[in-house]
Every structure is written in C-alpha cells, then in structure tokens.
C-alpha positions as CSV (number, residue, x, y, z in Angstrom):
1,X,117.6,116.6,155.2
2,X,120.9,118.0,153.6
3,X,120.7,115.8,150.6
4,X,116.6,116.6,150.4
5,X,117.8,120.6,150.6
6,X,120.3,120.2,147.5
7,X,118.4,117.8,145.6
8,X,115.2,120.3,145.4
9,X,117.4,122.9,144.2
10,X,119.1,121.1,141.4
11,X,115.9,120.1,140.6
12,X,114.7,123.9,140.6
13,X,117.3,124.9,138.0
14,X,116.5,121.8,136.1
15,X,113.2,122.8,135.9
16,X,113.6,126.4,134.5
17,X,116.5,125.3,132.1
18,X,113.4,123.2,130.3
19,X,111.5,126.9,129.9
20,X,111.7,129.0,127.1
21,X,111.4,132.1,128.7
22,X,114.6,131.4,130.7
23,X,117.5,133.3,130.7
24,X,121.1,132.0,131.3
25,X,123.6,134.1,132.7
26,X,126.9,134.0,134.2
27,X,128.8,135.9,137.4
28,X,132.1,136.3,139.0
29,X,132.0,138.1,142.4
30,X,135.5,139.3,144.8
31,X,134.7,139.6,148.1
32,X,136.2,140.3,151.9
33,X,135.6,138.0,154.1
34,X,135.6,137.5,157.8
35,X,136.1,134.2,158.6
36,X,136.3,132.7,161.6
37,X,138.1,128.6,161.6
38,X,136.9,126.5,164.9
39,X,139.7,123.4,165.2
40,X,138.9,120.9,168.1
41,X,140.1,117.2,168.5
42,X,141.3,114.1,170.3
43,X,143.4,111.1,170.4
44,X,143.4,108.2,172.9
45,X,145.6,109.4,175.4
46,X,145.6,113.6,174.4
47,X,142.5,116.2,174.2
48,X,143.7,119.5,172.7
49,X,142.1,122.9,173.5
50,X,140.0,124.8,170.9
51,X,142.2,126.5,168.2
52,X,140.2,129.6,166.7
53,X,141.5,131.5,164.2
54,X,139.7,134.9,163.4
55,X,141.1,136.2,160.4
56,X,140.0,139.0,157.2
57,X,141.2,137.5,153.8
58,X,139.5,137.6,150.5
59,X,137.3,135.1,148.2
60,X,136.7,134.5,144.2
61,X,133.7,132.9,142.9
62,X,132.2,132.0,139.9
63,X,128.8,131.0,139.0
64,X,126.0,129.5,136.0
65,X,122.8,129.8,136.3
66,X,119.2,130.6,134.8
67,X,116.9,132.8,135.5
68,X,113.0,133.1,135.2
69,X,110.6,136.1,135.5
70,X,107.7,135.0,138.0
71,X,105.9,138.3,137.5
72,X,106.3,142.0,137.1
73,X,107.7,142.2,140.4
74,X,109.4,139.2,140.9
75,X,112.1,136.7,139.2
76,X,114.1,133.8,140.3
77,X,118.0,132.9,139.9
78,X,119.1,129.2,140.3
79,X,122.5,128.7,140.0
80,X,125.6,126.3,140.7
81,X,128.9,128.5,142.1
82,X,132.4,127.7,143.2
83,X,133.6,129.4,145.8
84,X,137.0,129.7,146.7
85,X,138.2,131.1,150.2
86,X,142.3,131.8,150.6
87,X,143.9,130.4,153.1
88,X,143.8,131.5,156.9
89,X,146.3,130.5,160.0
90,X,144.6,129.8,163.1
91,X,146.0,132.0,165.7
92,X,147.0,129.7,168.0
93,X,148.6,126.9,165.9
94,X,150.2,127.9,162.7
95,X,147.7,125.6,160.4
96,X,146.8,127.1,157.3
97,X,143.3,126.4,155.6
98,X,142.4,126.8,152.2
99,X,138.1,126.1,151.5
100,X,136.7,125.3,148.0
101,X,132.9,125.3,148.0
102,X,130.8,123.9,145.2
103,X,127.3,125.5,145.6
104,X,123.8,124.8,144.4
105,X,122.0,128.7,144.8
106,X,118.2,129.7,144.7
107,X,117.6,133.5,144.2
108,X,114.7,135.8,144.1
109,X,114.7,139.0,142.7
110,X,112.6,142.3,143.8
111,X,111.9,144.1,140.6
112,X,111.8,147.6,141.2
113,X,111.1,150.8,138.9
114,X,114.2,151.8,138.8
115,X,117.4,150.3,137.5
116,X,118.3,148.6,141.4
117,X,117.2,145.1,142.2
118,X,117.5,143.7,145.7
119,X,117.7,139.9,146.0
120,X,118.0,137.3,148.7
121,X,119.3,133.8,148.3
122,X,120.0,130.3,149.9
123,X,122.1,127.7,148.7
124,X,123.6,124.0,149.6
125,X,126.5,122.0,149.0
126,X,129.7,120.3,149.2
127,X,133.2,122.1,151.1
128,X,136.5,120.9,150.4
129,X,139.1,121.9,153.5
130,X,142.8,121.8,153.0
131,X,144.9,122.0,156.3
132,X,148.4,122.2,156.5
133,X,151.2,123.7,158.0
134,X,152.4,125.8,155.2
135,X,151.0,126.6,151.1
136,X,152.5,123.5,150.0
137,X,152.7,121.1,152.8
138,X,150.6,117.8,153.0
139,X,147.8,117.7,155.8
140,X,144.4,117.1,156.4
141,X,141.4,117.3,154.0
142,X,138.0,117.2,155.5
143,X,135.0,117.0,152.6
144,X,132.4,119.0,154.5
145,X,128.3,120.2,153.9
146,X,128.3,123.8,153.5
147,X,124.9,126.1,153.2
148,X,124.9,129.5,152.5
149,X,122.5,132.4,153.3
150,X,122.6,136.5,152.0
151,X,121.1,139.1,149.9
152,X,122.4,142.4,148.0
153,X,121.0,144.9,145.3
154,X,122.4,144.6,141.8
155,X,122.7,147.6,139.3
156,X,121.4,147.3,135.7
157,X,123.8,148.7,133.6
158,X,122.5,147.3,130.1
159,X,119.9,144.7,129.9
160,X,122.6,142.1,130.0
161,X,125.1,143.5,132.1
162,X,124.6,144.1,135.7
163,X,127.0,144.5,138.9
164,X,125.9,143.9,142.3
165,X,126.9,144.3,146.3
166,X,126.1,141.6,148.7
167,X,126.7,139.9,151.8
168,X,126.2,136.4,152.6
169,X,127.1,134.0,155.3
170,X,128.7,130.4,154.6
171,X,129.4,128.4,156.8
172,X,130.5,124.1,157.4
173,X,130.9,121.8,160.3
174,X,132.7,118.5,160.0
175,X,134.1,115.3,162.3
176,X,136.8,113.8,160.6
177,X,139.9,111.5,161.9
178,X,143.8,111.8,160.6
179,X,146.5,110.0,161.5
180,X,144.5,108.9,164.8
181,X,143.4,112.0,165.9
182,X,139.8,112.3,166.1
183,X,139.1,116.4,164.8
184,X,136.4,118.6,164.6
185,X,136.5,121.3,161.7
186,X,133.7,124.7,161.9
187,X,134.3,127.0,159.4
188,X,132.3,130.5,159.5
189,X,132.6,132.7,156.3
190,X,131.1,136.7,156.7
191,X,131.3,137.8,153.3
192,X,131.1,141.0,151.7
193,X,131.1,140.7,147.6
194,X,131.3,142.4,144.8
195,X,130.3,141.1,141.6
196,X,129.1,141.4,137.6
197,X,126.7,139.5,135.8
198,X,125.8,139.1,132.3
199,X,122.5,137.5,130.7
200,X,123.0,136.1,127.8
C-alpha cells in the first residue's frame, strides 16, 4: 500500500511535466514545529520504558514541482520536498534526533477572486532518523516511511511570486535493531510554516 501511495504520485507529477500548459515552480518554507519523538525497545534480558520527548524546534524545506490548472476554480501542485527537522532530546534520556524527509506531495488549489488561495495536500515518502547522544556522536539511524497531511492559503504577490501559511502533520513509525537492542522509533511532526513560491 505505501509503495502503491508514492508510486501514483510520482506518476502524477510525471504526468503533468509531459503537458504544455504546466507550470514549474519552486518553494522554500520555515516553520515551528511541535514534535513529539516515541522511543521504545528491548534486548534479551532488558525491556526499557517509553522515552517521549515533547519538544518545539524549527524545520527548513525545500521543494520542485509542477503545476496544472484543472479549471477556473481549481489547479493541482505535485511536487518532490526535502524536509529537514532539527534535532530534539527526549526528555527522559538525553538522545538527540535529527529527521530528513524526502517527500513526494499532491496539492489542490481553491481559486478564488481575490488574490488568496487555500490548498490542501498529501504526500509520501522516505525518513532518515539520526540518534545520538550529542550533534556529533555516532548512533542509530533508522530509514523510516513517512506521510504527510495539511493545508494553508497562499498570497499572490505577482503572478510568479507568492507566499503562503500552512500547517501540516508528518509523521513516521519504524522497528529497527542496533547493537542487539530491538527499538521502536514514532516520530510526530505538528508544523506550522511559512513559505514563498515562485512559478517560473
């Protein structure tokens, strides 16, 4: 089903990349985000409690993508983005987590008469978790399945250039063993994001 979900929309933007009337564009977006980092595990002769860390940080993303105008009301964004969330520490342990997502998004677009346009998107793809006990120190590094869901209104300042507000929800859930501990990894992203765009 995952694989099924992200092949269908690279196969979405492939599609509309072949159409003339597309539009490519690219985006940057800053955000605040809520995140809360679910750490669970095992060994043979040890079971360690949950450690939760609920933490406020920040994320950068960047994003490519094409767009394609359905009708007079409606148009629709696919696009891939990397995602990058800093590190948190989970309150109870010290471990510091750093998440770089690598998404494939589907948008659609509300056309309205005015210069705002509200949109709401989904989106699929790969996670790449770095724990460890400090910045620099070695540790574990789940690859994970991420999805994402969220909408926001973007501005039009030109006919090229546009900034937006949004929320989304990301989120990943992964089993993974190091050194013979037997982990599970949930990671749960609430974030609120700023962004531009520009249509070339």
């Amino acid at each position: 089903m995952k694989k099924i979900l992200l092949t269908s929309l690279i196969a979405t933007m492939a599609t509309f990349a072949s159409n003339a009337a597309v539009s490519p564009y690219v985006s940057a977006h800053l955000g605040y985000t809520h995140a809360t980092i679910e750490l669970s595990g095992e060994a043979s002769d040890y079971t360690m409690g949950e450690w939760v860390g609920d933490k406020f940080a920040f994320d950068v993303s960047g994003a490519f993508g094409v767009k394609y105008d359905l009708s007079p009301d409606f148009a629709l964004r696919g696009e891939l983005e990397y995602d990058y969330v800093e590190g948190f520490v989970l309150s109870t342990s010290g471990i510091w987590n750093r998440s770089h997502t690598l998404l494939a998004n589907a948008y659609l677009d509300f056309k309205t008469m005015s210069a705002f346009t509200p949109y709401f998107g989904i989106g699929a793809g790969y996670q790449f978790n770095h724990l460890s006990k400090d910045w620099f120190g070695a540790g574990a590094t789940p690859h994970v399945f991420a999805w994402q869901i969220g909408g926001g209104v973007a501005y039009n300042i030109t006919n090229a250039l546009s900034v937006d507000l949004g929320y989304r929800y990301l989120t990943s859930a992964k089993k993974f063993e190091d050194s013979g501990y037997k982990y599970k990894l949930v990671t749960d992203y609430h974030q609120f994001r700023l962004g531009a765009n520009y249509a070339f």
